[in-house]
N, C-alpha and C positions, 0 to 999 in steps of 0.2 A: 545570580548566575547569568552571563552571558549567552546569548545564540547566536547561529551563526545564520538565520534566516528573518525576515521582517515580520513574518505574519505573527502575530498572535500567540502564544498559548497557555493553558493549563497547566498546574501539573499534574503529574499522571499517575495513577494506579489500578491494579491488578482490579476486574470486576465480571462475575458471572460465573461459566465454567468451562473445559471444554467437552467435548462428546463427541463422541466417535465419528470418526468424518466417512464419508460416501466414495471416497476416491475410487475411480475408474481405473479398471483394471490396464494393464500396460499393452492391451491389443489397440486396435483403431479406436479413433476418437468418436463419440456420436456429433452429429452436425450442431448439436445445441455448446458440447465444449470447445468447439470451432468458433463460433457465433462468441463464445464468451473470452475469449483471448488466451487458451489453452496450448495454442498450435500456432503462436504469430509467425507469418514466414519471416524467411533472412530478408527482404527487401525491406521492411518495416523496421527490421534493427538499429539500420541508420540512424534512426532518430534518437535512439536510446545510448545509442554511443556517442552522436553528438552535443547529447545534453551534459552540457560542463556541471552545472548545477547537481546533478545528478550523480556522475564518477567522481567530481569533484569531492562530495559528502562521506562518499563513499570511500574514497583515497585517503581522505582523512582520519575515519574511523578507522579502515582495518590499517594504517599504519601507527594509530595508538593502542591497538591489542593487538598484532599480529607479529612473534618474534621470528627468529631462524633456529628452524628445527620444530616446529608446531606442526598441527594438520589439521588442515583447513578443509572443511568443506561446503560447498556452493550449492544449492538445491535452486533447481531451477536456473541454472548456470548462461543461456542460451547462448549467446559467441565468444561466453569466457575472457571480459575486460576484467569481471570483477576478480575472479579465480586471479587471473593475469597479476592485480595488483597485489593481492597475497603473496603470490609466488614472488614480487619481487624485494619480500619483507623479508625471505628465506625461508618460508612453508612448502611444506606438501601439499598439496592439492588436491583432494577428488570433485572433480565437478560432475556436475547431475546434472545432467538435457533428457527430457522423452523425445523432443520432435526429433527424427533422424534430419532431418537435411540439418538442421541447426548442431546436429551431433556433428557432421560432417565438416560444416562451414570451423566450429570451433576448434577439430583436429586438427586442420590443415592453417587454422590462426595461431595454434599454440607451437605448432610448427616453422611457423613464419616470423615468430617472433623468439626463439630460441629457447622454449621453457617446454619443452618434451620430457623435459628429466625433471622436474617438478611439479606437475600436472598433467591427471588424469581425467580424459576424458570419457564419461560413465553414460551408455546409452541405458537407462532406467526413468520410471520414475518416481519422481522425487517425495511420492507422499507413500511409496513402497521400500525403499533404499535405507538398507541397513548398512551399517560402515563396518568394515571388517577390526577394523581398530579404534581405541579411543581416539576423541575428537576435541580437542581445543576452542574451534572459534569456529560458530555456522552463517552464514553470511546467505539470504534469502531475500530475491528482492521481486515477488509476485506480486507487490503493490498497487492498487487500486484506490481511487478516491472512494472512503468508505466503507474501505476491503469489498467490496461490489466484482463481477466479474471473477478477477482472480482469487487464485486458490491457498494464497499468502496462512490463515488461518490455520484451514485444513493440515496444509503440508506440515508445518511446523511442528503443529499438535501433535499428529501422524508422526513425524518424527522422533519425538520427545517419547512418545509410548515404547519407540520402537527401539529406541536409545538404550532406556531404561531397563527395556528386558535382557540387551544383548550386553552391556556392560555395567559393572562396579561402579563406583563414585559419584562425580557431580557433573549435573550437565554443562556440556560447553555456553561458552559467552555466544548471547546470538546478535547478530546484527542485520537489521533494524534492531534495539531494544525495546523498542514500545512506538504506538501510533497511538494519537490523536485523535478522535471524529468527534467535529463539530458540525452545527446545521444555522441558520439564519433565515427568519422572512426578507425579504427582498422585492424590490420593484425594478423589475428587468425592461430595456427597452426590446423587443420582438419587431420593431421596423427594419425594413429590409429595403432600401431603392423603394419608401411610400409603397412596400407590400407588408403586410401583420401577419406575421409566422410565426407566434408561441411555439419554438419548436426544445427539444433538450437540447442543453450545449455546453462544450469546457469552455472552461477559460484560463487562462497564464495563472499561474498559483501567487496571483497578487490581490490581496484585500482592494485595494482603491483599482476600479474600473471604471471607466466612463460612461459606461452604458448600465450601470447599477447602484442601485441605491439601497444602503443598510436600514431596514428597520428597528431595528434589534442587534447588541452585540453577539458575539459568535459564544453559542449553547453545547459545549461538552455534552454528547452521549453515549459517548464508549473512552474509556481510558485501556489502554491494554499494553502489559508488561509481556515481552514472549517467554520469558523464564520463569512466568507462574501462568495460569491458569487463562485459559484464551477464551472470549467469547464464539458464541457459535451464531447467536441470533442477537439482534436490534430491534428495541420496541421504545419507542417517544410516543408520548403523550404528555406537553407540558406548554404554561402560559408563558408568553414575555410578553414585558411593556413596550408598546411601539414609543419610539423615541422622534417623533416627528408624523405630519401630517401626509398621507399622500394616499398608492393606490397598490395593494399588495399583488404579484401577477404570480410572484414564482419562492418557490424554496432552494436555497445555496447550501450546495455543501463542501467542507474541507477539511482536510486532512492531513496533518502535519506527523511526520513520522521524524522521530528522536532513534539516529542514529546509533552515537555513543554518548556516555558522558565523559568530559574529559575534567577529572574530578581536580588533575592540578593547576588545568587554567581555569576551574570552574566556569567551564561554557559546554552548551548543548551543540554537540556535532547535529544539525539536524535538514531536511528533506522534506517539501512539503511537495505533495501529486498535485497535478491539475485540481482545480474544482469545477461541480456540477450545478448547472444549474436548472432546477425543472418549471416549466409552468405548473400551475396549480389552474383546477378544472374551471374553477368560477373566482375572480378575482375580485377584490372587495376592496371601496374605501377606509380609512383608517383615521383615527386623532391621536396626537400625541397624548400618550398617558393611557390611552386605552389598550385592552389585553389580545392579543391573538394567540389561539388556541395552535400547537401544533402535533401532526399525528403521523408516525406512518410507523413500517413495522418492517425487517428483511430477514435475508438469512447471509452469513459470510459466506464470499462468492456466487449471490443471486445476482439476477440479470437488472437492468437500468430500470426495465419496463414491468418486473411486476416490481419492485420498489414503487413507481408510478402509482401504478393502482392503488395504493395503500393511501399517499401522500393527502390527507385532509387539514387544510388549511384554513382556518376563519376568524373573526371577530367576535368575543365574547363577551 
C-alpha cells in the first residue's frame, strides 16, 4: 500500500482503552488549558490555514467519504476550512468552536465564502456536543505530536459516549482514522551562534535533519484506531540497539496520523505533526550494538513539561 507522506510507518491497531475524560465545563478556560492550546487565538490560525500539507490531506480525505446529502460534523472546527471542504462535497455541516472570537471569525468566513446554507456554526464545546441528528462522517483535527497538549483523545472518546446514547446504529466514519506515536534516542545538536542551550523543540515533520542524528529506528508506542477504543495514558519502558557510535543528548518524537484509507488506490491519505525533540537530563556515550534503555510515561493531552519529567534515558 502506498502513502502519501515520506516518513516512516507502522501499521496500526486499536490498544488500551478509553475512560472517561476530564473535559472542562463550557464556562472560561483556566490559564493551564490556555497555556495548553485549548484557546489558540485567530492570529495563530494563519499558519494552519497556510499549511498545504495539512488541508491538503485533509481535502483528500473528506473528498473520498464525504457525498452530497451527508452530515458532517467538525469538532473543534476553529475558522471552518475543513467544515468549508465538506460543504463543498455537498454535506451539511455542524461545526463545533468553544473559543467565541474563533466562533466569530468562522461565521463571518462561512459567510464570505457563500456556504451559509450548508454550514452551521455551533458555539459549544466539542467534547459536550451532542448532534441533534445522525452523523455520517466526523472530521477532528486537535492534533498534537503525541496527542500531547491537545484534546484530540478526550473529545472524540467524549463524543462516541455521547453519540451512542443519543442515536441508533453505527458510529460515523472519523477523520483522522488512526495516529501513529513513535519515540527514538537521538543526538541533537543544542549550539546556538557557539552558545549550548539543550532546550525543547519542533522540527519540520521530516525524518533526515541536519542537526540530528538517529540512534535507533522509529519505536511504535501507541497505535490508535478512533473507531475503537482510544488510549487515555502512555507508559514506555523498552530497549533498542544503538545502530552506531556517538553521544545520546535527547529523545524524538513523532507522529504520523492516517487520515483515510483509500482502499481502491490502496494508499494511506496521511499527515504527520511536527516532532519533538527533548534533551534528556544526563547524556551518555553509546557503541554501536549496545542497548539503551528508554522510559517515560504521560497522560493524552498532558503538557510538554511533565512529560519531561518522566523522560529516563540510559545505557544498559
Amino acid at each position: 500500500m502506498q502513502t502519501s507522506s515520506s516518513i516512516r510507518r507502522p501499521a496500526y491497531a486499536s490498544l488500551m482503552a478509553d475512560t472517561p475524560d476530564n473535559a472542562a465545563s463550557s464556562g472560561k478556560l483556566s490559564s493551564e488549558e490556555k497555556t495548553l492550546g485549548q484557546y489558540i487565538p485567530l492570529l495563530y490560525h494563519y499558519n494552519m490555514l497556510q499549511d498545504e500539507d495539512r488541508v491538503g490531506a485533509f481535502r483528500e480525505a473528506i473528498e473520498l467519504n464525504v457525498r452530497p446529502g451527508m452530515h458532517v460534523v467538525e469538532l473543534g472546527g476553529g475558522t471552518g476550512i475543513l467544515s468549508s471542504l465538506a460543504a463543498r462535497c455537498g454535506a451539511t455541516v455542524s461545526c463545533v468552536e468553544r473559543n467565541p472570537e474563533l466562533v466569530d471569525a468562522a461565521r463571518r468566513f462561512v459567510r464570505l465564502n457563500g456556504l451559509e446554507d450548508q454550514i452551521t456554526v455551533i458555539h459549544a464545546d466539542a467534547s459536550e456536543y451532542v448532534p441533534d441528528t445522525a452523523v455520517d462522517v466526523v472530521v477532528c483535527e486537535m492534533l498534537h505530536v503525541g496527542l500531547l497538549r491537545e484534546k484530540q483523545a478526550q473529545v472524540i472518546a467524549a463524543f462516541k459516549r455521547h453519540y451512542k446514547q443519543a442515536h441508533d446504529g453505527p458510529l460515523p466514519r472519523f477523520l483522522p482514522e488512526a495516529s501513529i506515536l513513535m519515540t527514538q534516542p537521538v543526538e541533537q545538536s543544542f549550539e546556538f551562534a557557539g552558545y549550548h542551550a539543550p532546550v525543547p523543540m519542533f522540527q519540520a515533520p521530516l525524518l533526515d535533519q541536519p542537526r540530528t542524528n538517529e540512534f535507533a529506528n522509529l519505536s511504535p508506542y501507541a497505535s490508535i484506531a478512533y473507531d475503537e477504543s482510544i488510549p487515555m495514558q502512555f507508559a514506555v519502558n523498552e530497549n533498542m540497539v544503538a545502530m552506531r557510535d556517538g553521544c545520546v543528548n535527547a529523545l524524538r518524537f513523532v507522529t504520523q496520523n492516517v487520515i483515510s484509507i483509500d482502499m481502491q488506490a490502496e494508499k494511506a491519505i496521511t499527515w504527520p505533526n511536527q516532532c519533538l525533540v527533548l534533551p534528556i537530563e544526563t547524556p551518555f556515550e553509546i557503541a554501536s550494538g549496545e542497548s539503551i534503555s528508554v522510559e517515560f510515561h504521560y497522560a493524552a493531552g498532558g503538557s510538554i513539561d511533565h512529560l519531561m519529567k518522566t523522560v529516563r534515558v540510559k545505557r544498559v
